[in-house]
N, C-alpha and C positions, 0 to 999 in steps of 0.2 A: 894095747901098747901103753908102757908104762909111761905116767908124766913127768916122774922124779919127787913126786909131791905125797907125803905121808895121807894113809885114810886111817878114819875112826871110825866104828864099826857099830863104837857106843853112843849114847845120847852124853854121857859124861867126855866123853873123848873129843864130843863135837862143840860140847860149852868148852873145853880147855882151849879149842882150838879158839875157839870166838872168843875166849879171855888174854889167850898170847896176842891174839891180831891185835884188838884194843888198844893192850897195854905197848907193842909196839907201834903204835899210831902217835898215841900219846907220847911216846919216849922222843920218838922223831920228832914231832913238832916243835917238843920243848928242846932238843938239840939245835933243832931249826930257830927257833927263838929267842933261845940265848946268843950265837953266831951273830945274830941281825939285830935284836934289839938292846941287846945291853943289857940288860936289869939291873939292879943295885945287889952289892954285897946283902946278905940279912943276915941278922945279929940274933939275938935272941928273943924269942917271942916271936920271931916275925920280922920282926919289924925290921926297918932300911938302916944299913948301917953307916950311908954315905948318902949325899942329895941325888935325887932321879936325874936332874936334868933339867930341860929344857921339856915342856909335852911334845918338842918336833921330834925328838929325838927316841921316845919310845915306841914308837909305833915301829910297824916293819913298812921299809920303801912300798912307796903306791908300787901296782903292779899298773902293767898299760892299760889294759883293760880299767883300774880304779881311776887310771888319772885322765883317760880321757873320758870319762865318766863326770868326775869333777870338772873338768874342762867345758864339757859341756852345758852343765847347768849350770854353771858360772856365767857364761856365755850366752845362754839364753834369757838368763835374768837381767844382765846387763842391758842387754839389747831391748827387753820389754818393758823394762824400767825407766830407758831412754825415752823410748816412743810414748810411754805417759805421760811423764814428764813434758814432753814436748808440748803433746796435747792440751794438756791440761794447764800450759804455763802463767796462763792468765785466770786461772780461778782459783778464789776465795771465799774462807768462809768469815762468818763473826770473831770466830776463836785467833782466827790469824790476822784478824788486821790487829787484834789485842797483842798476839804474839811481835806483830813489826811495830806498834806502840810501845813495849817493853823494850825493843832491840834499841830504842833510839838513845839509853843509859849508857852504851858503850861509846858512841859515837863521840865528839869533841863537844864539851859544853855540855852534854847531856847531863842529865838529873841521874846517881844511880839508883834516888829511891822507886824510881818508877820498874827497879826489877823487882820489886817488893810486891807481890801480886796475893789476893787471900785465894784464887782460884787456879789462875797458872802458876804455875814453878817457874822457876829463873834461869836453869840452864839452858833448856832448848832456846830461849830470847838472848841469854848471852851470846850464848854461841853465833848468830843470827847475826848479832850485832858485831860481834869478831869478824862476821865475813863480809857484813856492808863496809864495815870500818876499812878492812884491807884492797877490797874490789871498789870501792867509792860507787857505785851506780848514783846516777838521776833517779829522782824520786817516782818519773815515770816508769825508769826499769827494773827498779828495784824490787817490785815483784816478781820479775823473771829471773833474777841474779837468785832470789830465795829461793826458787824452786830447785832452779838446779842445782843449790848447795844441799836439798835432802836427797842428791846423789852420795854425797858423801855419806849422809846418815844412814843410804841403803848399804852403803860400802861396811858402816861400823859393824850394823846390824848381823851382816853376812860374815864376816869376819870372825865375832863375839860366838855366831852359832859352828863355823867349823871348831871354837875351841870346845865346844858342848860338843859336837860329833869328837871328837880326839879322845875327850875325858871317856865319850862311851866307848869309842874303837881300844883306846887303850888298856879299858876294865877287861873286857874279854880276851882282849891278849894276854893280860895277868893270868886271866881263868882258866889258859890254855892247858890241858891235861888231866883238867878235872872233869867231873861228871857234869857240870854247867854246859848248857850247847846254849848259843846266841847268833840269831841273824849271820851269816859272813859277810863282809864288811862291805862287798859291793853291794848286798842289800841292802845293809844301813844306810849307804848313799844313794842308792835307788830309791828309796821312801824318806827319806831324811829329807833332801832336799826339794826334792816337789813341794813338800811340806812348807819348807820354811819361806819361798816363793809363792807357796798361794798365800799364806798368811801376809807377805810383806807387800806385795804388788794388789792382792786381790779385795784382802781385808783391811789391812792398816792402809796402804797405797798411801804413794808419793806426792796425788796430784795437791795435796793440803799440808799447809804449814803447821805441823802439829808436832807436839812432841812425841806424839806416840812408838814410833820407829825407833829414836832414842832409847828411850825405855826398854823395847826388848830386847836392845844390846845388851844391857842391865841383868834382865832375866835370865838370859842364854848364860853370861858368864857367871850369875851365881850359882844356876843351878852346875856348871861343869866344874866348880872348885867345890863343892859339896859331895859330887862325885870322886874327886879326888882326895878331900879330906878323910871319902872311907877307904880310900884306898892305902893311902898312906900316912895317915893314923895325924892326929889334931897337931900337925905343925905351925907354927909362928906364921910362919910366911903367909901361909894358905891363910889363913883366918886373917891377918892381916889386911889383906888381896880381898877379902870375903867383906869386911867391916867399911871397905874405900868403896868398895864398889856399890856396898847396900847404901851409904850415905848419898853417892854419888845417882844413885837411881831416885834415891826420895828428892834432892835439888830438879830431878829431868820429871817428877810428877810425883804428887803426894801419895796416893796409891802403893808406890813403892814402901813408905814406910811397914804397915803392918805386913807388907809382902815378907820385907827386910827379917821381919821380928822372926815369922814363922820359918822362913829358911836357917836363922840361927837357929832356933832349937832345935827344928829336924838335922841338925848338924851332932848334935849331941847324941843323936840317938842311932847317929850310922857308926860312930868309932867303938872302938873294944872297950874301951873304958873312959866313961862320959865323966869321972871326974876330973881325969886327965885334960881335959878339954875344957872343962869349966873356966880355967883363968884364959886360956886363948881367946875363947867363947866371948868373955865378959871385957877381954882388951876390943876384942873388931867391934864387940855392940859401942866403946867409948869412941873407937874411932868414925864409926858411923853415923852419933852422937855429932863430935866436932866438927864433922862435915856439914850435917844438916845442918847444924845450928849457924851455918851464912842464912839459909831461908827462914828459921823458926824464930830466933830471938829478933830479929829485926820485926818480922810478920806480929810477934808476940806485944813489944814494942809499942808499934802501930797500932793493934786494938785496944791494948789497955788489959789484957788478959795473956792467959799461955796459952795457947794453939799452936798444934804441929800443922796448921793448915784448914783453910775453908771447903773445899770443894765439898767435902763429902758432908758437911752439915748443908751447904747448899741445894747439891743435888739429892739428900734427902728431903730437907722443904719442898722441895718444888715436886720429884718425881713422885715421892710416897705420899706424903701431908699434903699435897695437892694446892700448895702457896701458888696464887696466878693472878693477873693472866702474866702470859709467858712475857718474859723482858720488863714487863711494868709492874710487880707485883706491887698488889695495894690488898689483899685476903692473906691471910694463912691459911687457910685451909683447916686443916688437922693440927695445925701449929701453936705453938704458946709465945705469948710474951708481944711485946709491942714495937713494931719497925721503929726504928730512929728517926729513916728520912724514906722518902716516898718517891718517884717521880710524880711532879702534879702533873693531876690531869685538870686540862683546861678547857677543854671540850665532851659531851656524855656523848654524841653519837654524828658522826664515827669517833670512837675516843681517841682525843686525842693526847700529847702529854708534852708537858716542858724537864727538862732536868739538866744538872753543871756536875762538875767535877771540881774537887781540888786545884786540878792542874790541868793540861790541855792535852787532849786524847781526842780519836779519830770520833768515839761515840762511848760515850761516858757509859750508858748502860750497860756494856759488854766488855767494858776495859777490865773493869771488877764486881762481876756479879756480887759477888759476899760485901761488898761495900752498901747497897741499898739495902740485905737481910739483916744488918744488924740491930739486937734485942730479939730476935726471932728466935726462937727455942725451937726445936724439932721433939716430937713428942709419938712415943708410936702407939700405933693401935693395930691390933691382927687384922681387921679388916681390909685397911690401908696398907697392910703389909701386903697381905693374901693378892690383894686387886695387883698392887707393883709387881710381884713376883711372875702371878701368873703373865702379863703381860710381858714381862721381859723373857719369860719362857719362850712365849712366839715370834719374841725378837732372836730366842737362840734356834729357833728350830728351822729358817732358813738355813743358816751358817753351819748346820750340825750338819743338814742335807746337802751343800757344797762338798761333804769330805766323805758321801757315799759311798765310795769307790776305799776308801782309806778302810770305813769302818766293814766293809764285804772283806777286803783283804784280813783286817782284823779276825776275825770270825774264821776265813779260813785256816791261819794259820795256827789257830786257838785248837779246831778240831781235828787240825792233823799232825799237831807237835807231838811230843814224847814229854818236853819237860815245862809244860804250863805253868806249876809250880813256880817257876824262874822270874814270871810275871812281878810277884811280889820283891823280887827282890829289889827292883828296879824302880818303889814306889815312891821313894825322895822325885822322880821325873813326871810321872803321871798324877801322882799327887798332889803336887805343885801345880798343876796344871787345873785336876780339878780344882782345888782352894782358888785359884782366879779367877776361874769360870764363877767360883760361887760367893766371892767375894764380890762381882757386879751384879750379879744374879736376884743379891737383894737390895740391889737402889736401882740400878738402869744400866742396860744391855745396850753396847756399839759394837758394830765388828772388829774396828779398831783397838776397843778395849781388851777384848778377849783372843785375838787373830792368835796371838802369842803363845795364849794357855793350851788354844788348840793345838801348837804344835808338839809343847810337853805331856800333853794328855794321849796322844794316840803316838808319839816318837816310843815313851815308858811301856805302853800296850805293846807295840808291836816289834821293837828290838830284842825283846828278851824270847820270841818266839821260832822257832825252826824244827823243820820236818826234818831226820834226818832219814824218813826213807829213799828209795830208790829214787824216785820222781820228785826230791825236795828241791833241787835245782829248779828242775826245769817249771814247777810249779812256782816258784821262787819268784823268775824271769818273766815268768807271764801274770803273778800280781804286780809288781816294779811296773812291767809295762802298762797293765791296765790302773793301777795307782797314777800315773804320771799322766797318763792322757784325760782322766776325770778330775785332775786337777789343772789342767795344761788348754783343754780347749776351750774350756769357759771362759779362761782368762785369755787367751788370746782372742777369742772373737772380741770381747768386752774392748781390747786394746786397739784392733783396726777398726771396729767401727767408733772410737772415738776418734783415733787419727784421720779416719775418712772424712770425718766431719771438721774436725780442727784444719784439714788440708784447704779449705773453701773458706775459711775463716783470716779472713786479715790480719787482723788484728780483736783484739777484745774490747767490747762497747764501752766498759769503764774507762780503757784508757782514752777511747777516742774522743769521749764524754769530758774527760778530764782536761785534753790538749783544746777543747773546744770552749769550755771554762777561763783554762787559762789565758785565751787570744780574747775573753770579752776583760778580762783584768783581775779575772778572781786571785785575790794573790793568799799570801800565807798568812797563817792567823784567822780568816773569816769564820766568821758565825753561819750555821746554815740549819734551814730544815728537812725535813723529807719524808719522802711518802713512796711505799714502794712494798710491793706483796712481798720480796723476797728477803733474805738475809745474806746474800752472798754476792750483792752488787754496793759494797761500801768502798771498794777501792778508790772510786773518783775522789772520795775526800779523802781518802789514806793518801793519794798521790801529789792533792793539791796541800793536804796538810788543812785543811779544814774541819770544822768541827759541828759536830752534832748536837744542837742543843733543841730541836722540837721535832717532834714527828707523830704523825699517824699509824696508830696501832697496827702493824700490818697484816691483821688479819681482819681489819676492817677497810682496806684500799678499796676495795670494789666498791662499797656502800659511799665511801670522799665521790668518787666520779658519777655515781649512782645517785646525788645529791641534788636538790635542787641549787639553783645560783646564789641563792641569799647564804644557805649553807657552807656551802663551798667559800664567798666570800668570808666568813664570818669566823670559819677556822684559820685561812691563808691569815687574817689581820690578827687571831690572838698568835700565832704563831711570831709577827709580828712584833708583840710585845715580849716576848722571847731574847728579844736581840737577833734575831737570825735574820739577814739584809735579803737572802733571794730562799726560795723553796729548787728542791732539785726532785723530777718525780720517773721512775720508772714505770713506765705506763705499758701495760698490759695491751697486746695487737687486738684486741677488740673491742677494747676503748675508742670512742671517741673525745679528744681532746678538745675541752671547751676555750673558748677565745682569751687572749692574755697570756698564752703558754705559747712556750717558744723552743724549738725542738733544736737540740745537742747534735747537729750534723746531719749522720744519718743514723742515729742511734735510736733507741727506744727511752732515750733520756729526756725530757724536758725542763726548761726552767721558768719562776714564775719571778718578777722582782717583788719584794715586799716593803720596797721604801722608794717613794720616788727618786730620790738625787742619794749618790755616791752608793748605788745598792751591793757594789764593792766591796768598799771599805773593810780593813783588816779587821780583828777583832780585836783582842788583850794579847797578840802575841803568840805566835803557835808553839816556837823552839828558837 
C-alpha cells in the first residue's frame, strides 16, 4: 500500500532526503522566527540597521510549559528565601555590624565620612542606610528591618540574572538555522535556575548583612551585556550600560574592580572588529573610572596615598603572609614594613588588648581592618603562596561537591552531544566564572565569594550542550530533574531545620541582653569591655550604641574563666583603665560563673561593673 511518500533506493538519494528535511526545518523555524520575534533590518556586513529593542521583546512568547517553569522557581526561591530570612533575623556577623556602623552616614546628622571604609565598600551601607533612613526602626529592630531589606537585594540579584538568561536565550534564537544546536530554552531554565538559587540562598545566603548578593547582580548584568555586545556589535549604549555598571559593582565591593577590567577587554575580543570598539571600550572604562572614584579619591584622600581599595592588601597580610593573631595583629608574618598603630595589649595571658578609633563605632577593630595595617607591606613568597592556595583548594572542594549533580549532568551531555565544539564559544560565560573562582583562589576562599562564579562556570559549560538524538529530550528532562533535586534538597533541609529551631526561639539573646542593659541605664555613648569566644554576638552594643574599647582575645576566653581570681581580677581592673565603666561576657554553658558577675536575664550574657559609682555613665558621645 502506497504511502504517497517518495523512496530512495540510493545512499545519495537518502542524504538528499535528510539535506531537504534539514534545510526545511530551518527554513520553518526562521519563518517561525521572524512572525514572533521581530529582528532588526541588516545593513551591510551584518550588522543592525535599526535599534533591537528592548531584550523583552526579542525573545519568542514564554510557552506554558516555559512560564510555568519560571513561575515556579521564582516561587520557590521566594518562599525559601523568606523562611531564612526569618530564621536567621537576628544573626550577625563582625562584617555587619561594620556594615550598620557605616549605614549610620545617611541617617540625619550623620558623618558621611564614615562611608569611607579601606575594607568595605560604600554602597551596600548606603543603601542600608537609605532603608533605615526611610523605615525609621528602633535601634533594637533595626536588625531585623536589615534583614529583611536583603529581600530586596535577592529581588536585584534574581532579576540582573533573568537578564543573563535573556542575553543567552536570545543568542540562540539569533543562531536559529544554523549548524549551532544549544540547550532548548526550557533546559536553559531547568539548570539555569536551580543554579542561580543555590548559589544565592545556599552559598551567598541572606541570613548576613553583606554585600555579597549585591555584587552578583553586578556580575549577572555584565556578563549578559558582553553577550550582547557580540551580538550586536560594540554600540554606545551597551558599553555605556557596561562602564556604569562595572563602576557600580566596584562601589558594592573592591573585587569588582579588576573583575570590571577583565570583562572590558574580553569585550574587545567577542566583536568583528576590536578597533571598532576601542573608543566605546575606552569611554565605559572613563565612566567606570567616575563612578568609582566616589570610593577611591576620598579612600585615596584618607591614606595619604592612591589606593583603589584595602581589602585585598589586607586579606593578603593576614591570609598569605600570616600577619596575627587574628583581630589584634601585632606580627607580620611574611610581611614587610612597620604597623603605625597597634591594638595594645595590656595583659600576656589571657591576652588581652585596649584600642580607640577616630570616631565612635560599635568595635573599632572590625570597623576598618586596613586602618591598624597600615605601613604593612605585603610581600610574597611561594611558600606562603603554595600553603594559602592549597588551603583554600579544600575550602573549594566542599562547594565544588554541592554542584555534583550539575557536574554528572555536565559530563553527560559533553558525551552525547554532536556539537561540543559549541562549548567554546560560550567562553566569555565560563570563563569569567573560572577568573573568579581564581581570582580568590589565591588569597582566601568563602562560598559567598565565589557562589556567583559557580554559576557562570557550569551556566557557559552546560548551555552550549545538546543531544540531538532520538532520546535528547527525554534525556534532557531527567538531568533538569536530577540537577534540580541535588541542588534543591540540601538546601531545603538546611532551611527547615533552621526554622525548626528559630520557631522555639523567642527572641535573640543579644537583643534580650541589650533590653536588659538598657532597664540597668546603659545609655548611649558608653565605653565597654568584652569577653566572648565568638564573633557574631556584638549586636548588644550595635543596639545600645556602645562601644568597644578593651577585650579579651577570643580565642583565649576559656583560659579568663580558667584563671585563677588574682588573674581574673587583674585584667577586669586594667580593662578598667581602658575607660570601659562595666565588662559584658558571653559565657560559654560550661562555665561556671565566678562571684561579682551578674547575669543579662536569662541569657548567656553576663555583666561585671568596673567602677564603683556611675559604672553607666555615657562615654564621649556615640552619634
Amino acid at each position: 500500500m502506497s504511502s504517497g511518500l517518495p523512496r530512495y533506493s540510493s545512499s545519495a538519494g537518502v542524504r538528499h532526503a535528510s539535506y531537504a528535511a534539514t534545510r526545511a526545518r530551518a527554513v520553518g523555524r526562521l519563518n517561525r522566527v521572524d512572525k514572533v520575534v521581530c529582528f532588526p533590518n541588516t545593513g551591510k556586513n551584518g550588522e543592525s540597521g535599526n535599534v533591537m529593542g528592548t531584550f523583552m521583546s526579542r525573545l519568542q512568547p514564554w510557552s506554558r510549559g516555559e512560564l510555568w517553569l519560571r513561575v515556579f522557581f521564582w516561587t520557590f526561591g521566594l518562599i525559601v528565601a523568606a523562611f531564612q530570612l526569618w530564621s536567621e533575623r537576628y544573626y550577625m556577623t563582625a562584617d555587619a555590624i561594620s556594615y550598620l556602623d557605616m549605614s549610620d552616614a545617611v541617617l540625619p546628622r550623620g558623618s558621611w565620612s564614615k562611608l569611607i571604609n579601606g575594607v568595605w565598600s560604600p554602597l551596600y551601607p548606603f543603601l542600608l542606610g537609605v532603608g533605615r533612613r526611610l523605615l525609621q526602626p528602633s535601634p533594637i529592630k533595626e536588625v531585623v528591618i536589615a534583614h529583611y531589606l536583603n529581600l530586596a537585594f535577592f529581588l536585584w540579584a534574581l532579576l540582573c540574572f533573568e537578564f543573563l538568561m535573556r542575553s543567552l536565550l536570545a543568542e540562540q534564537e539569533r543562531d536559529m538555522g544554523t549548524s549551532r544546536q544549544f540547550l532548548p530554552r526550557w533546559g536553559c531554565l531547568g539548570l539555569g535556575y536551580p543554579l542561580f538559587l543555590w548559589a544565592a540562598i545556599s552559598q551567598i545566603r541572606l541570613e548576613t548583612l553583606r554585600a555579597d548578593m549585591l555584587m552578583s547582580g553586578f556580575v549577572y548584568l555584565m556578563i549578559g551585556l558582553i553577550l550582547r555586545i557580540r551580538n550586536e556589535g560594540p554600540k554606545w549604549t551597551l558599553y555605556m550600560a557596561l562602564g556604569g555598571f562595572a563602576g557600580l559593582g566596584y562601589l558594592a565591593k573592591a573585587a569588582m574592580f579588576p573583575f570590571g577590567v577583565l570583562i572590558l577587554g574580553s569585550s574587545l575580543l567577542l566583536v568583528r572588529d576590536w578597533r571598532r570598539a576601542l573608543v566605546p571600550a575606552g569611554a565605559a572604562a572613563i565612566v567606570a573610572l567616575a563612578i568609582g572614584a566616589a570610593y577611591f579619591y576620598p579612600l585615596s584622600k584618607l591614606r595619604g596615598h592612591f589606593t583603589l581599595g584595602e581589602s585585598g592588601h589586607f586579606n593578603y597580610l593576614y591570609h598569605v603572609d600570616g600577619a596575627g593573631p587574628t583581630w589584634y595583629i601585632q606580627d607580620l608574618g611574611a610581611g614587610a614594613g612597620t604597623l603605625e598603630r597597634v591594638p595594645r595589649k595590656i595583659f600576656s595571658m589571657p591576652p588581652t588588648y585596649e584600642f580607640s578609633f577616630p570616631y565612635a563605632v560599635t568595635h573599632p577593630l572590625r570597623f576598618d581592618p586596613s586602618y591598624w595595617t597600615q605601613g604593612a607591606r605585603t610581600r610574597f613568597r611561594l611558600r606562603n603562596q603554595y600553603a594559602a592556595m592549597r588551603e583554600n583548594l579544600h575550602l573549594l572542594a566542599p562547594i565544588t561537591g554541592a554542584t555534583s549533580g550539575v557536574m554528572v549532568a555536565f559530563f553527560v551531555l559533553l558525551f552525547t552531544g554532536e556539537k561540543v565544539a559549541a562549548v567554546f564559544r560560550q567562553w566569555p560565560v565560563w570563563f569569567s566564572g573560572m577568573a573568579g573562582i581564581a581570582m580568590y583562589e589565591i588569597v582566601h576562599v568563602e562560598a559567598r565569594y565565589v557562589g556567583v562564579f559557580f554559576v557562570l562556570l557550569w551556566l557557559g559549560l552546560l548551555v552550549p550542550l545538546y543531544s540531538s538524538r532520538d532520546f535528547g529530550n527525554r534525556l534532557l528532562t531527567g538531568l533538569v530533574i536530577g540537577v534540580t533535586l541535588s541542588l534543591f534538597i540540601p538546601l531545603v533541609e538546611t532551611t527547615a531545620y533552621d526554622f525548626s529551631k528559630a520557631k522555639h526561639r523567642r527572641n535573640d539573646v543579644s537583643v534580650q541582653a541589650a533590653l536588659e542593659l538598657r532597664k540597668l541605664g546603659l545609655c548611649e555613648g558608653a565605653l565597654v569591655a568584652r569577653i566572648s569566644p565568638w564573633v557574631t554576638d556584638l549586636m548588644w552594643a550595635r543596639a545600645l550604641r556602645a562601644m568597644v574599647v578593651s577585650e579579651v582575645d577570643y580565642e583565649y576566653t576559656y583560659q579568663f574563666w580558667e584563671s585563677n581570681r588574682d588573674v581574673r581580677a587583674q585584667v577586669l581592673k586594667l580593662m578598667a583603665s581602658s575607660g570601659a565603666k562595666l565588662v559584658v561576657a558571653d559565657v560559654p554553658t560550661n562555665i561556671i560563673v565566678p562571684s561579682g558577675w551578674q547575669q543579662l536575664g536569662n541569657t548567656s550574657f553576663w555583666f561585671h561593673p568596673l567602677v564603683e559609682r556611675d559604672i553607666f555613665a555615657c562615654g564621649t558621645g556615640r552619634r
